[in-house]
DOSE-425847 format. One record per residue (C-alpha): x, y, z. Coordinates in steps of 0.2 Angstrom, whole numbers, padded with zeros to 4 digits, always signed. Layout:
XYZ;...
//
This chain:
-0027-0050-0004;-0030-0040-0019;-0014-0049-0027;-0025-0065-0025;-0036-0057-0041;-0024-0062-0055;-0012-0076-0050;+0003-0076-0064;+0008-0095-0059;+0025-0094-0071;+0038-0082-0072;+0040-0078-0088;+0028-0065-0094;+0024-0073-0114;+0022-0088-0106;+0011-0083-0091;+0001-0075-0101;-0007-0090-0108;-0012-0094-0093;-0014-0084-0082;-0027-0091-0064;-0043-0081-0061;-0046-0077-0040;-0064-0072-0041;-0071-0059-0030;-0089-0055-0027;-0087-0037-0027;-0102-0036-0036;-0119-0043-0038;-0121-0053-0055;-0140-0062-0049;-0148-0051-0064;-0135-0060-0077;-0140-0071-0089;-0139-0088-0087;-0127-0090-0108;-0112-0100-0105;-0097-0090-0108;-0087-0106-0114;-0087-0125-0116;-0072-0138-0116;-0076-0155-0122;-0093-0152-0115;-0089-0143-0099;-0098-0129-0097;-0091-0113-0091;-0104-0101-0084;-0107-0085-0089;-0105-0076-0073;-0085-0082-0072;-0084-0071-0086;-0092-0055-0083;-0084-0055-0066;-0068-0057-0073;-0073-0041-0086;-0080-0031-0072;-0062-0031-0062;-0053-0030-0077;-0061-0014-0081;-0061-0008-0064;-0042-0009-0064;-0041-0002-0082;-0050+0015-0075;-0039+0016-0058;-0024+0014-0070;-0027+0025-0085;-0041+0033-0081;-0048+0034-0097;-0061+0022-0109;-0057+0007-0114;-0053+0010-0134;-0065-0002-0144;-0049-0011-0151;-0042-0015-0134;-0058-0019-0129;-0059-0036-0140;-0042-0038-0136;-0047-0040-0115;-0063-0049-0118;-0055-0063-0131;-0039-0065-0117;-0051-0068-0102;-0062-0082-0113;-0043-0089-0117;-0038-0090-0097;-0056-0098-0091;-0054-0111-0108;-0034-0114-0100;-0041-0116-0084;-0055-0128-0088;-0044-0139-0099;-0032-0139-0082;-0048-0143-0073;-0051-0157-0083;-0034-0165-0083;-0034-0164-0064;-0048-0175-0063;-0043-0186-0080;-0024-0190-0071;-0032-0190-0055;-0022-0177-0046;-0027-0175-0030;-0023-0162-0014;-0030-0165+0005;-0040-0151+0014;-0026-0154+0028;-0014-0148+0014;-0025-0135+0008;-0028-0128+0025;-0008-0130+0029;-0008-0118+0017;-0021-0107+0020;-0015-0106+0040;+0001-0098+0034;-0003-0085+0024;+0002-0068+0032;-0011-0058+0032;-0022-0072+0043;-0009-0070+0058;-0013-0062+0074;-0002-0052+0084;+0005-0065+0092;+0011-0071+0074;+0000-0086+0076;-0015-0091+0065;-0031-0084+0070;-0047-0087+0061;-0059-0071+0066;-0043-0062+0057;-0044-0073+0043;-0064-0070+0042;-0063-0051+0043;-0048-0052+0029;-0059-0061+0019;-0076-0052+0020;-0067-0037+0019;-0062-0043+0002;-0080-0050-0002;-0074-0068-0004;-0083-0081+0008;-0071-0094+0015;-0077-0108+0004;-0071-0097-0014;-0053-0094-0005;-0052-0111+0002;-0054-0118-0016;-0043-0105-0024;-0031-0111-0013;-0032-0131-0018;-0033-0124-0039;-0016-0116-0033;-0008-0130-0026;-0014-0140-0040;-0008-0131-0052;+0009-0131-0043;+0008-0148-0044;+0008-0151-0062;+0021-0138-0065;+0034-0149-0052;+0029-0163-0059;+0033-0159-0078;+0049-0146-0074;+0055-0157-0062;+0057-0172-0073;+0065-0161-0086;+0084-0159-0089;+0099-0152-0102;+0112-0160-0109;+0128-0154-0104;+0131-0147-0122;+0115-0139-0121;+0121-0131-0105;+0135-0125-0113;+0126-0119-0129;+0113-0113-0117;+0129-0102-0106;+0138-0097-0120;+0123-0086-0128;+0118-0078-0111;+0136-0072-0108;+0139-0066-0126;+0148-0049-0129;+0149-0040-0146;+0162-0029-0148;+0152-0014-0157;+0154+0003-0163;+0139+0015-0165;+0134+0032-0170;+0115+0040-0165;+0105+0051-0179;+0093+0061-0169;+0076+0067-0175;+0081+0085-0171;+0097+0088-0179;+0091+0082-0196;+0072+0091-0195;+0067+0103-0208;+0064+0121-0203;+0053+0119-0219;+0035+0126-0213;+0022+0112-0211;+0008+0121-0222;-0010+0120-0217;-0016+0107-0227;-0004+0095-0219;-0009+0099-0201;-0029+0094-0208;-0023+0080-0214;-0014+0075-0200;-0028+0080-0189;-0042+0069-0198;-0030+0055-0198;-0024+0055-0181;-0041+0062-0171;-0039+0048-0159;-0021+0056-0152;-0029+0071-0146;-0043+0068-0135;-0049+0078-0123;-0050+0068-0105;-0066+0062-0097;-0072+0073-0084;-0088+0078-0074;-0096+0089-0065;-0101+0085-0048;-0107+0094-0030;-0101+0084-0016;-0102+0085+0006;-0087+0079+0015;-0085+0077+0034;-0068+0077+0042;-0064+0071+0060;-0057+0088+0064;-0073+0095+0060;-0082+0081+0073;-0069+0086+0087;-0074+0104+0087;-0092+0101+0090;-0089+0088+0105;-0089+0099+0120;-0084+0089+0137;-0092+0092+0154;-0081+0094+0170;-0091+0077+0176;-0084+0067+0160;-0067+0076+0161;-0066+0069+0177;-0075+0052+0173;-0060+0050+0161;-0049+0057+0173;-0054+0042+0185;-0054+0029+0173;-0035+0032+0166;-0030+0039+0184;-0016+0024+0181;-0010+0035+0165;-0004+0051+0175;+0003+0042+0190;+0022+0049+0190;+0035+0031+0196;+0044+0032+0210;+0061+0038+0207;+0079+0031+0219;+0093+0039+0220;+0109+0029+0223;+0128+0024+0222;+0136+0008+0215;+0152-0002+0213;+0154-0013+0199;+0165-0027+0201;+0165-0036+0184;+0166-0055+0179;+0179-0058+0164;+0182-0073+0158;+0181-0087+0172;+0185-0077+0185;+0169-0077+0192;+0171-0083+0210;+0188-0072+0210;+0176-0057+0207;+0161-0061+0219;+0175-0064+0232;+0183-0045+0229;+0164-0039+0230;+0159-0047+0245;+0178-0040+0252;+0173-0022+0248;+0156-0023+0256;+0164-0026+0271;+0175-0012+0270;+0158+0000+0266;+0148-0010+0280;+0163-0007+0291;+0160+0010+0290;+0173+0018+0273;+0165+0030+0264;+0152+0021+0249;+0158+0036+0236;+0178+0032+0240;+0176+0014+0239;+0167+0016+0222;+0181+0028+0215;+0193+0013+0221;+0184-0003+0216;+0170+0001+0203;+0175-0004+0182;+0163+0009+0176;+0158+0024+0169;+0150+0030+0188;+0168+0027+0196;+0174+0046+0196;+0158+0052+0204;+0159+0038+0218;+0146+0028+0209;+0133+0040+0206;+0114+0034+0196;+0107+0049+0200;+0087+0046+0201;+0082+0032+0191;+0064+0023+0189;+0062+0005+0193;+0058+0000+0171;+0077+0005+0169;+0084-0009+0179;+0072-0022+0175;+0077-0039+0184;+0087-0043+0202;+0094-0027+0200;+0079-0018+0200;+0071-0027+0213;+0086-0025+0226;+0087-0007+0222;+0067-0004+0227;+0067-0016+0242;+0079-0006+0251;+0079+0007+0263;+0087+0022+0261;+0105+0022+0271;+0107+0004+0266;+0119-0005+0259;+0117-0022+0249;+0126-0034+0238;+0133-0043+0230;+0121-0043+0215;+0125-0051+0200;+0120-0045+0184;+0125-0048+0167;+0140-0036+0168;+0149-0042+0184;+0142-0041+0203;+0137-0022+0210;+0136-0016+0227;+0121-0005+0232;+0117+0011+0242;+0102+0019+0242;+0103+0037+0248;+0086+0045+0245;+0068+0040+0239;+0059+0051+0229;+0041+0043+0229;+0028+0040+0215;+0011+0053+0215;-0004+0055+0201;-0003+0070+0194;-0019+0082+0198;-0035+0083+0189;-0031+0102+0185;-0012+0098+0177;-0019+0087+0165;-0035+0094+0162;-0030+0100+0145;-0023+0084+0139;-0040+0074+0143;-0051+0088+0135;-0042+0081+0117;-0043+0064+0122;-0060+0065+0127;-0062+0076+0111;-0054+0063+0098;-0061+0047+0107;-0081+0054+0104;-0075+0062+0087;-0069+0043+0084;-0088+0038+0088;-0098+0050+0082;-0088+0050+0063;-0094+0031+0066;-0110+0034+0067;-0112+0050+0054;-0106+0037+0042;-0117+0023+0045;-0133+0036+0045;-0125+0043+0026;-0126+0025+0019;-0145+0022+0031;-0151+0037+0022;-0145+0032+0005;-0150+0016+0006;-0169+0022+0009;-0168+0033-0006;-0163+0048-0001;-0157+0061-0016;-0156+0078-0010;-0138+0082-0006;-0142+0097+0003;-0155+0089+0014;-0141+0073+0019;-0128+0090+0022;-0139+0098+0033;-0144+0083+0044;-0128+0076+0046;-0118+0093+0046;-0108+0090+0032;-0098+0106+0021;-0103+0106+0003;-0095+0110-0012;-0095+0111-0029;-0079+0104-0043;-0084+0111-0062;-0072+0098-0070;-0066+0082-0060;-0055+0072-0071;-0058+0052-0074;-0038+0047-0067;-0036+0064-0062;-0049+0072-0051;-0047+0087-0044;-0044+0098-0028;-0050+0097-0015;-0056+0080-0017;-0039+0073-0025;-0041+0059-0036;-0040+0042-0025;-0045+0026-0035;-0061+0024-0024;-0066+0040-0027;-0065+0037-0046;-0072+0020-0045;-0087+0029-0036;-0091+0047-0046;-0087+0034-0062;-0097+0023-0058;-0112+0018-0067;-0124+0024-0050;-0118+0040-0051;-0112+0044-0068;-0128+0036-0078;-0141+0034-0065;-0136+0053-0056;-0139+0045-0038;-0129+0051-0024;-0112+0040-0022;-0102+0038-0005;-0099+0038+0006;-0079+0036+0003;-0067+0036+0015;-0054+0049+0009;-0038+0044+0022;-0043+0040+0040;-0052+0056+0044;-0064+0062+0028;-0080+0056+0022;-0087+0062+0007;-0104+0060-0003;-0104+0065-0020;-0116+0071-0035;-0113+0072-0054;-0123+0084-0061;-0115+0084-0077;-0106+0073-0087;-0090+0076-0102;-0087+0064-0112;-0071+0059-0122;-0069+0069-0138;-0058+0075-0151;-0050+0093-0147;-0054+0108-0160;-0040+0108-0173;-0036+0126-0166;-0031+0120-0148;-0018+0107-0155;-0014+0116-0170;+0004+0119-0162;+0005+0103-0157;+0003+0095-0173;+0015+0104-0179;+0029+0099-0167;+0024+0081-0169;+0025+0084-0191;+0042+0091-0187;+0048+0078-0176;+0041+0064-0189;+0051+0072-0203;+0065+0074-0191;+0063+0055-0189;+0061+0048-0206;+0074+0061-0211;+0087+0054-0199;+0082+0035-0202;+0087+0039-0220;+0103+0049-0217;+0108+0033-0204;+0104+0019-0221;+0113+0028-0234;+0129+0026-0222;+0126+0004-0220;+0133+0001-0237;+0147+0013-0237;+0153+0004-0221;+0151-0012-0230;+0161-0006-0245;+0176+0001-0232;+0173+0017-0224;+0175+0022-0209;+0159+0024-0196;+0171+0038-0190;+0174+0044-0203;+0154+0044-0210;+0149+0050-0194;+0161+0065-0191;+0154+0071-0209;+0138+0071-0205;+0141+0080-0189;+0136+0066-0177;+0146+0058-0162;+0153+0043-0163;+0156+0029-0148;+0171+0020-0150;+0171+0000-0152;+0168-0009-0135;+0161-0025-0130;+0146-0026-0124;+0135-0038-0115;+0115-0044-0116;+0113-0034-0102;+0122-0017-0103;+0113-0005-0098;+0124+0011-0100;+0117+0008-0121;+0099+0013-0126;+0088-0007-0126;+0083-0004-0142;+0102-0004-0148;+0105-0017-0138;+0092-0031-0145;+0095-0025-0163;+0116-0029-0159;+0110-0047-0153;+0100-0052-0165;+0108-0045-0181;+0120-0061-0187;+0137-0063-0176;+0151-0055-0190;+0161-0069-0199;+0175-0062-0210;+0168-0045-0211;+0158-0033-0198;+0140-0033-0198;+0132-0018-0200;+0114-0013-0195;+0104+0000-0192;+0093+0000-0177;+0078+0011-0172;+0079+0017-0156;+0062+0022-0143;+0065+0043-0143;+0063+0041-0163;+0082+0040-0166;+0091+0029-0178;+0109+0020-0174;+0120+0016-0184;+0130+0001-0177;+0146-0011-0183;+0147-0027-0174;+0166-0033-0179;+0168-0046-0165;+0161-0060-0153;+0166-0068-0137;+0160-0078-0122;+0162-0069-0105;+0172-0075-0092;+0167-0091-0084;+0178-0094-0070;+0164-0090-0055;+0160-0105-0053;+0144-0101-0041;+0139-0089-0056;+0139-0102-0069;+0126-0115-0057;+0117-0102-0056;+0114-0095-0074;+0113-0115-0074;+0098-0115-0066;+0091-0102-0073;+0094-0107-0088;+0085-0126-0085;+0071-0116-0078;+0067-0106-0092;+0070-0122-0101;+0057-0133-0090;+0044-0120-0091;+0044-0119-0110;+0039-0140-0106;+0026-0133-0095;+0017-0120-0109;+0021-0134-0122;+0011-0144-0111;-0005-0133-0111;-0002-0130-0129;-0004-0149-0134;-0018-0149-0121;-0030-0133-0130;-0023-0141-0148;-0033-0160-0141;-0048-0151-0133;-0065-0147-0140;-0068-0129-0138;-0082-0118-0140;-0083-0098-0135;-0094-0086-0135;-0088-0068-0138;-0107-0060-0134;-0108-0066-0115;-0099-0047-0111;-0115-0040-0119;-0126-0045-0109;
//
């Protein structure tokens, strides 16, 4: 359900980006809000509340991801791309109702009857799981029931424009021919710390680069906090069980400690191959009259019997009833002991049967499994009273209850104290679960410095928790990063120095040296010239894209330099070009198809494009400030 939040309708990431389908949930109460429009479009107003809802998750997920504040730049960036989605998705809105695009409730609730999570265990639709799916989730059937008509409308207009759209058969070709280029290319790699200075980095540089770069060494967010947890364990040990519910428990599951009746018997398997089935009943029926004559059951088996039994005279050995489920199984407990019956056909051929001896079914006494319904009675109340314990932490809470110590004692809670619990990080023993750092960062506990919990921790730990203190974000003390800063000045140098040492080679190349020979000179390794594909992935990406894009070579080799993600520079010499082979002919309608639905989805973000161009829009930035 929590992949409902922010649908990405289109595959490609640029393009989905534009337009990317808001799934509210009322995770929180917005009543206090002021009533400012966040947006209008051509005179459709879109209320505030969309928007800060939309803010609220989206900084929700930023601090279970990073774990850190949002820095002020990226901030903007957020609030600008979530007034961009709600102005897409009104535009769409609009044009829906505009080119009358229209979808059934029977549709939309075809849809919302198959969605996984609303299945019961009998893999069937049920709508009390549905609910408690939903409210789990804090969205009331009516929200999901039109999120799921905005989806199939949307879905609509994308078949509709993608499905009218074609290519040419040149542009396939054209279209083929780029995807499965390969460059026949030959590079060599200037790393950062072969050509670093062991020149010291004098003090002044190391303030300068402090001062400028403040931002890199920040300290992480952390609190303080006192916190009370309760683990079922815990429970268990204070539930003490009376002999009267031991054996009330007893009573009630008497069905649970009865041990099966158990037969012991012979066999003779006389198997069906083929269509020889009346041939084999008639050789079973034949033998039973030799074993109901009087010959020896065990003798008759060794003689007859196709199966593993045969050398032991067709011994089972004591077997329950569940493992020969069916006729067999029935013939076998119907019997009594001394007879003989048959023939019985199973899936494996007809058997013959003798049961020699009955080994009946008893419950086991109170006293053997005493121990074993002292920890079931022990887990079940723990179950219960965890339950409860829970529900009276959030009853007293909710009255206003602030004094840790007092909840602790009452409820028999262990406390504990953590002097610095990380924002993304947290700390032992409490770990750092996305709950528990939605909670202690929460503006309840962090600002206002109310008690926050109870959150589950696993299936068997509550905890309450208490900031007493809070520590901001800040820039380090030059003298903790002094060292630091030096490695990353080194490493920079190392960089800029290699970058240059990898330029100065390009118009040598061009003028008709040898990368080799360049490259053995300046101490670095060369990879001989291969041809490599879009997609190679046994070459650094960042190679890889610059040898694609720079020009294919023409009379001469192109040569680039390319700067690669560990700081390196490559050097690289593209000399030829050639399409791969196209002779898998399933391979080629598939890239086809591909290839005309990336094609048919740049229609699509077209589409949108031309629609914001025509619209009247009007935003306002400031609705995240109230």
């Amino acid at each position: 359900m929590q992949s409902r939040k922010w649908i990405a309708w289109l595959a490609l990431a640029p393009i989905a980006a534009i337009f990317v389908f808001w799934g509210g949930s009322n995770t929180l109460d917005f009543s206090g809000v002021s009533k400012q429009d966040a947006a209008e479009v051509d005179g459709t107003k879109i209320p505030a509340t969309k928007a800060t809802k939309m803010w609220a998750m989206a900084q929700r997920q930023w601090s279970q991801q990073v774990g850190t504040d949002i820095p002020d730049e990226q901030r903007t960036r957020m609030q600008e791309n979530i007034l961009d989605q709600l102005v897409v998705e009104q535009i769409l809105d609009n044009r829906f109702a505009k080119e009358h695009f229209r979808v059934s409730d029977a549709r939309v609730l075809s849809e919302f009857e198959r969605q996984p999570a609303f299945k019961g265990a009998d893999g069937k639709y049920d709508a009390n799981t549905a609910r408690q799916i939903l409210a789990m989730n804090n969205i009331t059937e009516q929200e999901y029931f039109q999120e799921t008509r905005n989806d199939l409308l949307l879905k609509q207009l994308q078949q509709g424009i993608s499905g009218s759209y074609f290519l040419t058969r040149s542009d396939q070709q054209r279209l083929f021919n780029l995807e499965n280029e390969e460059r026949e290319v030959a590079h060599a790699v200037f790393s950062p710390a072969q050509f670093a200075s062991a020149e010291p980095v004098d003090e002044a540089a190391i303030k300068a680069y402090y001062d400028k770069n403040g931002d890199r060494f920040m300290s992480t967010e952390s609190v303080s906090l006192e916190y009370a947890d309760l683990r079922l364990e815990q429970v268990a040990s204070q539930v003490v069980p009376t002999e009267e519910q031991l054996r009330e428990l007893y009573d009630t599951n008497r069905a649970n400690y009865v041990v099966e009746e158990h037969r012991r018997a012979r066999h003779i398997l006389i198997p069906i191959d083929g269509e020889n089935d009346a041939a084999a009943l008639k050789q079973a029926e034949s033998v039973l009259a030799e074993a109901r004559a009087g010959k020896d059951f065990a003798e008759l088996a060794k003689k007859y019997s196709k199966d593993s039994t045969a050398a032991d005279g067709g011994e089972l050995g004591f077997v329950a009833k569940s493992a020969f489920p069916g006729t067999l199984g029935d013939t076998l407990f119907g019997m009594k002991v001394g007879e003989i019956a048959g023939p019985v056909k199973s899936q494996f051929g007809y058997h013959l049967i003798q049961l020699e001896e009955i080994q009946a079914g008893e419950a086991k006494p109170f006293e053997a499994v005493r121990a074993e319904l002292d920890s079931q009675y022990r887990q079940e109340r723990a179950g219960e009273l965890f339950g409860d314990r829970q529900e009276e932490m959030s009853r007293m809470l909710e009255e206003g209850e602030t004094d840790l110590d007092k909840i602790a004692k009452a409820l028999g809670l262990t406390r504990g104290s953590i002097a610095e619990f990380l924002r993304g990080g947290g700390a032992e023993p409490l770990g750092s679960s996305p709950d528990l750092q939605q909670v202690v960062f929460g503006d309840t506990v962090l600002n206002q410095r109310r008690i926050g919990g109870p959150v589950v921790l696993g299936d068997d730990r509550l905890v309450l928790v208490k900031v007493t203190e809070h520590h901001k974000s800040e820039v380090k003390p030059l003298a903790q990063v002094h060292d630091e800063i030096v490695a990353l000045i080194k490493h920079e140098r190392g960089v800029a120095a290699a970058q240059a040492a990898a330029a100065a080679l390009v118009p040598r190349i061009e003028a008709g040296e040898s990368l080799a020979t360049l490259a053995a000179a300046a101490k670095v390794t060369v990879e001989s010239a291969r041809f490599v594909s879009r997609g190679d992935p046994s070459i650094p990406e960042g190679l890889r894209i610059a040898i694609f894009e720079a020009p294919r070579p023409d009379a001469k080799p192109v040569v680039r330099t390319a700067k690669l993600d560990d700081g390196s520079t490559a050097v690289f010499v593209v000399s030829r070009s050639r399409v791969g082979d196209s002779a898998n002919t399933q391979m080629v309608q598939q890239q086809n198809a591909m290839l005309l639905q990336r094609a048919a989805t740049g229609e699509v973000a077209a589409y949108i494009s031309e629609a914001r161009r025509k619209a009247k829009i009007v935003k306002n930035p400031k609705v995240f400030e109230y």
